[in-house]
C-alpha positions, 0 to 999 in steps of 0.5 A: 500500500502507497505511504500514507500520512495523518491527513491524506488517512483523513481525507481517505476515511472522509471520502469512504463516508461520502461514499456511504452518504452516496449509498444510502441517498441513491437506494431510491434510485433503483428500489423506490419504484419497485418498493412502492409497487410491491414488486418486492418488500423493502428490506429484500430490494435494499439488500439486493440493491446493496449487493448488485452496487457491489459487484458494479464497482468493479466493472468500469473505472472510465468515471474514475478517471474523469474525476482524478484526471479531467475535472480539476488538475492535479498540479498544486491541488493538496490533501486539504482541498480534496478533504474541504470538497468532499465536508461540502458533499456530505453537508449537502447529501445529509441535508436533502435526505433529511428533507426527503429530497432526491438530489446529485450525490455526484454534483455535490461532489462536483461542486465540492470540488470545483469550489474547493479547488477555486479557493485554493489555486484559482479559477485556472484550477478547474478544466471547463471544458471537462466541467461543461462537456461531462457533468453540466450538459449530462445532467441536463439531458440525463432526465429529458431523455430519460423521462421521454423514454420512460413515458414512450416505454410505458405507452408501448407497454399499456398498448401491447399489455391492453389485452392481458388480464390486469392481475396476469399484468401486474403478476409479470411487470412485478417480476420484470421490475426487479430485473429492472431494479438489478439493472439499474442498482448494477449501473449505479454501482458503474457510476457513483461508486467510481466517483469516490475511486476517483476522488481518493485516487486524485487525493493519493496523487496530491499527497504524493503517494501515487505518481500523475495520471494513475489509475485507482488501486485495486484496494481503492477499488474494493474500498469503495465498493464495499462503503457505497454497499454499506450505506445502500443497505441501510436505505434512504426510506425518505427519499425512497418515499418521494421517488416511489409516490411522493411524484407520481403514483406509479403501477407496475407496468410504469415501474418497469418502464421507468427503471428500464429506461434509467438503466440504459442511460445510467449505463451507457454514460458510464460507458462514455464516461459522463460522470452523469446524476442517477438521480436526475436519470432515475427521477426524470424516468419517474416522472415521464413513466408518470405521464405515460399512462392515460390519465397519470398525473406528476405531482408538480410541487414535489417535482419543483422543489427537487428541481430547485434542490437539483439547481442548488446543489453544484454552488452550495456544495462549492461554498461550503467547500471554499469556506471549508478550504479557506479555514484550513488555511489556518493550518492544523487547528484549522483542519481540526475545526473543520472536522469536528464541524462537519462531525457536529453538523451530522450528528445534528442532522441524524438527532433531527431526522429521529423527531420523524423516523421513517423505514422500511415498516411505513416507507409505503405509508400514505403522506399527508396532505402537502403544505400550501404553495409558495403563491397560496401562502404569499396571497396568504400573506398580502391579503388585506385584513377585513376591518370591524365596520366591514365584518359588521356589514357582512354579518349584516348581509348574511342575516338579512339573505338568511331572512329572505331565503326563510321567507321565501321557502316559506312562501313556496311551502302549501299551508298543511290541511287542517287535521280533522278531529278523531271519530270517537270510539264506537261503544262496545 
């Protein structure tokens, strides 16, 4: 093993808990659908997912390569800029699964690095060629064309299924879903398990401790793997709960559809070397499965606020990362305060996130009615209150139009006949 020093451990150790952040955050990306649908119960999908994330880490390493080669260079980068990247990363994946909001493990790792290397060497310090071509134009056409061909599969599986009776349907698209889900829990493993190999090999180069352009270490390689399986097998239930029914209400033949569809691209990037979002691949088929079917609908709050989230992500993962990387500058005391902050902040998302547990016994659970909108709670809030002088005229009116109405049922209403007096008894 390379000659590894105090911090790059640290670094090491911290990109391995990002790694495990990425595995829990990302479950939903390959089981949510088919946890929402019954085609398996929830803690057999989050093993299997954990296991076929596994076995993809060690399947391609063109990702990798893309992270520790092309997005930032390796001259002048140091340990502390890749620990600062990676305290951004986590930061932001903690916060939007507390909130249950699928976002980019990959993009907060992005702009964690991208912020983090700017501080320390400048805007020179970032390829954008590589920035625009494999990560910012990815994730804007991962969901379109995802979404579009999830939403043509699910059209062409109702047609071809119209004739099939609806539980022989359902029967077959629940088994074909779980295929499905493998799949895309293999692609994952391609994709984002890559991304942390990437991020340590780039700190072993930076600390000297692998020469320029090498490529991840076997034990690198099985590091990772084992670390994105861990936290995949733990579950993302609330993120699993937004993506499987929080967008849309989804049937099994649209689950099947969706997972197909984000698998091919998920795995065809990986093949290119796009350092693509499954999130964005996996919520876009989502919701264009959504719209395949003949009267499905998408729930376009929830989807705005995860679009909202998917903007923030590069350039709050970059601020966090520039102040991480600035305060480190102070040298060891500073290192130390930046790791006791970025412990403290997760301990304190984790003691927030047990006030309102969810797991696999009520991830299926129905949610509650959602809060009123930004436009409903600002016309809330700008309406003018109504004066006492005008409250009195309206109780006014209500009383006088109840008068009127009673009057004129009244009026409508024949007077009854009167009753006749009882003939009496006749005597016995």
């Amino acid at each position: 093993m390379e000659h590894i020093t105090l911090l790059l451990g640290i670094v090491i150790i911290t990109a391995l808990v990002f790694d495990f952040t990425n595995g829990f955050h990302d479950t939903a990306n390959a089981m949510a659908t088919t946890i929402s649908t019954g085609a398996l119960k929830p803690k057999t999908a989050v093993a299997m997912s954990a296991v076929l994330n596994l076995v993809g880490a060690f399947m391609s390493v063109e990702v990798a390569k893309t992270i520790s080669k092309g997005l930032v260079n390796e001259e002048g980068i140091q340990p502390e800029v890749i620990f600062a990247a990676l305290v951004g990363a986590i930061l932001w994946n903690l916060v939007t699964w507390l909130v249950g909001l699928p976002s980019s493990s990959s993009h907060a790792l992005m702009g964690g690095l991208v912020g983090a290397a700017v501080a320390s060497a400048g805007l020179g310090a970032v390829n954008g060629g590589t920035l625009v071509t494999k990560v910012l134009l990815p994730a804007v056409a991962a969901p379109i064309v995802a979404g579009a061909a999830a939403m043509l599969a699910a059209k062409v599986t109702y047609k071809l299924g119209g004739n099939v009776g609806k539980k022989t349907s359902a029967k077959g698209y629940k088994a074909g879903q779980i295929a499905s889900a493998g799949l895309v829990s293999l692609a994952h493993g391609t994709n984002d398990a890559q991304k942390t190999m990437g991020i340590i090999t780039l700190a072993l180069v930076a600390g000297g401790a692998l020469a320029p352009g090498s490529n991840p270490p076997v034990w690198v390689i099985v590091s990772a793997g084992m670390a994105i399986a861990m936290g995949t097998y733990l579950g993302g239930w609330r993120i699993i709960r937004t993506l499987g029914s929080g967008l849309t209400d989804l049937q099994p033949q649209q689950g099947f559809a969706a997972q197909t569809s984000a698998a091919s691209v998920i795995l065809a990037s990986s093949t290119l070397g796009f350092s693509l979002s499954t999130t964005h691949a996996c919520s876009g088929a989502v919701m264009g499965a959504g719209l395949g079917r003949k009267g499905g609908v998408v729930r376009w709050s929830t989807a705005t606020r995860m679009f909202i989230a998917w903007g923030l992500t590069l350039p709050a993962a970059a601020v966090v990362a520039s102040g991480a990387e600035l305060v480190m500058r102070t040298g060891d005391v500073g290192v130390a305060a930046v790791a006791l902050f970025l412990i403290a902040s997760c301990v304190a998302i984790w003691l927030i996130s047990r006030r309102q547990v969810v797991d696999h016994s009520n991830v299926n659970d129905v949610q509650a009615a959602e809060e009123p909108g930004v436009v409903t709670t600002a016309m809330a809030a700008v309406t003018v209150p109504p004066t006492a002088a005008a409250e009195a005229a309206a109780e006014a009116v209500a009383g006088t139009t109840a008068a009127v109405t009673d009057e004129a049922l009244k009026a409508t209403i024949p007077a009854a006949a009167p009753t006749a007096p009882a003939a009496p008894a006749a005597a016995v």
